[in-house]
N, C-alpha and C positions, 0 to 999 in steps of 0.2 A: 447527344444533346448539347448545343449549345450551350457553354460558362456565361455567368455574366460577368462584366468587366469591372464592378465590385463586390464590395463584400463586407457585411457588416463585421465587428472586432473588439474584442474587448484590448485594451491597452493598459498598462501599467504609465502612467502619464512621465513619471520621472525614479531615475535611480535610487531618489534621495528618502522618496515618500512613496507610502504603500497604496495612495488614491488610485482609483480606477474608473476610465471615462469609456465609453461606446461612443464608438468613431465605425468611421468606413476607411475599406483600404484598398489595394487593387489585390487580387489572387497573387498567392505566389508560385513559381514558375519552379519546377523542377531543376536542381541546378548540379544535383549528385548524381556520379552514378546507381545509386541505389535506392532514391529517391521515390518515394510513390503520393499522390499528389488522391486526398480524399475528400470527399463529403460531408463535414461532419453533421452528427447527429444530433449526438449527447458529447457531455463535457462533464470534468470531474475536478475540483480544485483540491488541493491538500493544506493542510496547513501548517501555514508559517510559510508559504513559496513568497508571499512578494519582502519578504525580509532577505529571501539571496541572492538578491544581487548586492546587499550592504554585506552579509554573515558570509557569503562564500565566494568574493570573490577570483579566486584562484580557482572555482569552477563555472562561475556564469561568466562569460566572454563580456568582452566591453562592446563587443558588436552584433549580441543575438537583442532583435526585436521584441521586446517586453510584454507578448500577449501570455495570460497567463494559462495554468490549465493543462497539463501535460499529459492527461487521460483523453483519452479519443475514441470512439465507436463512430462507425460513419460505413460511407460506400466507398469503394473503388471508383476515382475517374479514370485514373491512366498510369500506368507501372511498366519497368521495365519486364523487356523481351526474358522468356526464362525467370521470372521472380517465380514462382508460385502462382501470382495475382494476376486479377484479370478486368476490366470495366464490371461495375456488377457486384462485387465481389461486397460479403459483409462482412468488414475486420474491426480489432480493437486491440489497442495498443497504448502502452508508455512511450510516450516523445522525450528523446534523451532531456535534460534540462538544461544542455547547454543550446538548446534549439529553441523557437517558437514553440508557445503550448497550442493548445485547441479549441480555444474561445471563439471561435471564429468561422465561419461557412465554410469554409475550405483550410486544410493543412497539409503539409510536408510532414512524414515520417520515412521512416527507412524498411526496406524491407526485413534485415533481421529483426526488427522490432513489433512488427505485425503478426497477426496469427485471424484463422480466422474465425468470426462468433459462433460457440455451441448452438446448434439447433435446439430454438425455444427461448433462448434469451433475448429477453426484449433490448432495444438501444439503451435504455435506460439502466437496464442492470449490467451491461455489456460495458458501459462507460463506468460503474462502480467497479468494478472487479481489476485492471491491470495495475494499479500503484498500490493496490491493501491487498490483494493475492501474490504479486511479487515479493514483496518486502516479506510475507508471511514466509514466503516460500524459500528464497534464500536463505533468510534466518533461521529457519530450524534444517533444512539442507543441504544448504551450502557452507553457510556458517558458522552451523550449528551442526550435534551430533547424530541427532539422529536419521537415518537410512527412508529414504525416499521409497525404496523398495518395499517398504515396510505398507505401505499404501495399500498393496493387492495382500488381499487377506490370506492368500493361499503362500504366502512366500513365508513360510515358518522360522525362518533364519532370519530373517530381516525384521519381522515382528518381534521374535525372541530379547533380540537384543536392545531393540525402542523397548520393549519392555521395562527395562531396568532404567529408562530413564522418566527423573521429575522436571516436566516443565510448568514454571512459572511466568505469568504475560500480565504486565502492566496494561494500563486502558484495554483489558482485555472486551470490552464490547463496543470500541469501536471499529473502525475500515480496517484497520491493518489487525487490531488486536482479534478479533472476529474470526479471521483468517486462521489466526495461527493456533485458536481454540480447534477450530475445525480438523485442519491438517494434523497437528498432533495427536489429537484424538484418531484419527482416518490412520495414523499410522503405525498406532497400538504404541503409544506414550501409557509409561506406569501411572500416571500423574497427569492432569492440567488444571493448575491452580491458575485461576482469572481472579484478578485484583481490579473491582470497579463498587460502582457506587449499588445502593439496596434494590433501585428499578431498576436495575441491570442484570439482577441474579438469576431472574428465571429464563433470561433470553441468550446468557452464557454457557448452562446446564444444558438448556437444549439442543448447545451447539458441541458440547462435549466435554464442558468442564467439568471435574470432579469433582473439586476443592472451588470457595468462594469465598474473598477476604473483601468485606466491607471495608474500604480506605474512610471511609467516614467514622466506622466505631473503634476500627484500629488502624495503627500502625503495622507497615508491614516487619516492623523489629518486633513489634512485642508478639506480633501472629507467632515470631518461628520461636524467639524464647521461651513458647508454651513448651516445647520438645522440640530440639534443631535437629537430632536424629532426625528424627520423622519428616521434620517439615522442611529441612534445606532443601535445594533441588541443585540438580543435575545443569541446566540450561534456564538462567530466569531473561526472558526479551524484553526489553523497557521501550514503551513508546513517549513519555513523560518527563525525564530529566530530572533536574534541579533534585528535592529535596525525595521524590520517589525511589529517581535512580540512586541516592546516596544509601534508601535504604534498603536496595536490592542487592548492595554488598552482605550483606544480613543475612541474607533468603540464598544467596548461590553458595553452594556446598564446595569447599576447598575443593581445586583439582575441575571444580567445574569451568562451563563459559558463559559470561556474562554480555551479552552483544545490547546494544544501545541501537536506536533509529535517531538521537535526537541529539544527543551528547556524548564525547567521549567519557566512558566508564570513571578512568582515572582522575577525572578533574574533580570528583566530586566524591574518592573516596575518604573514609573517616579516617582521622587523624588517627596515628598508632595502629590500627588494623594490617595485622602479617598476614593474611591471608592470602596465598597462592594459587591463582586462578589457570588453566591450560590457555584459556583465552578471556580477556580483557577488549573490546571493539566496537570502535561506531563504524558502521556501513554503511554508503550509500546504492541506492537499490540498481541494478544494473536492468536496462528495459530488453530483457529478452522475448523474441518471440517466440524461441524453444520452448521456452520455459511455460509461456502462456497457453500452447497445444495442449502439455500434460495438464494443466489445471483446468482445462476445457475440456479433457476426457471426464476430471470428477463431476465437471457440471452437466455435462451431458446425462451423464447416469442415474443423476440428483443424488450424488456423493455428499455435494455441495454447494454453497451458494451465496453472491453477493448480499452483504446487510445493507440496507438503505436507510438513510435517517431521514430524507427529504428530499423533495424535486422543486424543481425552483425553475420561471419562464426566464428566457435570455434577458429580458427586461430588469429582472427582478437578482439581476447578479449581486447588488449590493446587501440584500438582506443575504440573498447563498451566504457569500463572504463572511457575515453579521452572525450566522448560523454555526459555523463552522469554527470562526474562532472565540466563541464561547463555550467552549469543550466541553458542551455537555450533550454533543452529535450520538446519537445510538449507530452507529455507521456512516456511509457515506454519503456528501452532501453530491448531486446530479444536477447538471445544468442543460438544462433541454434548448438545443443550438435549432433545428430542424422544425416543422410543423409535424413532419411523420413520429417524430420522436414523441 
């Protein structure tokens, strides 16, 4: 089929400020060896990306093109010989961040970044799922202690030992915190205490929490000072920062790991606090498409499965945006790029 020779786009107007205009652009042109050149569909914004190019620069390039959006679900137009990939093809994927996001008719991803969609999932959920299932996923397996093996129920040894661990997850009902309710549950976690708000409790339970701490009636310091025995854990995940993360120093159990998506741990722990952690870490999420295979076997199975808080038309990017960083998203916000989407 014939391309056409543009291409609607959402843009990042300037480095300085986080406005966003819809413009047209031409395609762009495969320029990597590994390069695969797709359709998109659906689109998936995270929040706080148009602040990195001011907050990181020593990771967003002074020369990557400011469209935003680094979730992707889309078609195959054209991939290299021997990728896996083929015209046709339905993938989704994390666009590294120091590249082009996905706002736009057409993108560039890489092939180790791609995988391709579970049968059954729509474009829409297919575009929620790679930046709040990776970060999930790393964090409690890469990063974190507990055994991914732990997953297959019949791996007794792998279970055993997830056993003995307590994980706690801050915004535990949203995109990424959603996630990490799920997998940890799936992976026989002793524990999954989700720290979200009162309309969030029963959509967390569902999802595998144990334990539910109302951040509206309490603090997460005075939840564990009811009994720190009982209530520290093993691995607490922050997706939240500032005054949360300070008081998830509180809630992780000496010897444990405390891993951050937002902010480094240490900058924000309490004055006088000795407490010795095996790990201390902010991460940023690595866009594997290894990693996206395995998490597309749990959705295949209906192990698991993307949260959605909202779909929003390409038109309508400014409210998505408006949605999203008013953190009070039940999951992930989707940008429907496609008419088929």
């Amino acid at each position: 089929m014939a391309l056409p020779s543009s291409m609607k786009t959402l843009l990042q107007a300037s480095r300085d400020f986080t406005a966003l205009i819809s413009t047209t652009s031409p395609l762009p042109t495969p320029s990597h060896p590994s390069d695969v050149l797709v359709r998109v569909h659906a689109t998936a914004p995270c929040a706080g990306e148009l602040f990195w190019v001011v907050n990181f620069p020593d990771v967003i390039p002074a020369s990557k093109e400011l469209v935003p959006c680094q979730d992707l679900a889309g078609t195959v137009v054209s991939a290299p010989p021997d990728s896996g990939f083929a015209p046709g093809d339905r993938v989704y994927c994390r666009i590294n961040a120091e590249r082009a996001g996905a706002a736009r008719d057409y993108a560039l991803a890489r092939v180790d970044e791609l995988a391709k969609i579970p049968e059954g999932l729509s474009w829409v959920e297919a575009a929620a799922t790679p930046l709040s299932a990776l970060t999930a996923w790393q964090a409690l397996f890469v990063q974190g202690p507990l055994d991914k093996a732990g997953l297959d129920k019949n791996n007794l040894q792998a279970r055993r030992a997830n056993g003995y661990v307590r994980v706690l997850v801050t915004g535990a009902a949203g995109g990424v915190g959603s996630w990490v309710v799920q997998l940890a549950a799936l992976a026989g976690a002793k524990a999954v205490v989700a720290v979200c708000g009162p309309d969030k409790k029963e959509a967390v339970q569902q999802l595998g929490a144990t334990e539910v701490i109302n951040y509206r009636d309490t603090t997460i310091e005075n939840w564990v000072a009811v009994g720190p025995e009982a209530r520290e854990c093993d691995l607490v995940i922050d997706m939240i920062g500032g005054k949360t993360l300070a008081g998830c120093w509180s809630a992780v159990r000496a010897g444990g790991s405390l891993i951050s998506v937002n902010t480094p741990p240490d900058v924000v722990k309490p004055a006088g606090l000795d407490k010795e952690l095996a790990k201390s870490l902010f991460f940023i999420v690595e866009p594997l498409g290894s990693n996206l295979i395995e998490i597309g076997e749990l959705i295949k199975t209906g192990k698991a499965k993307p949260t959605i808080d909202s779909v929003w038309e390409f038109d309508d990017f400014e409210k998505a945006f408006e949605r999203l960083e008013s953190g009070h998203a039940k999951g992930k916000i989707v940008i429907k790029v496609s008419e088929e989407a």
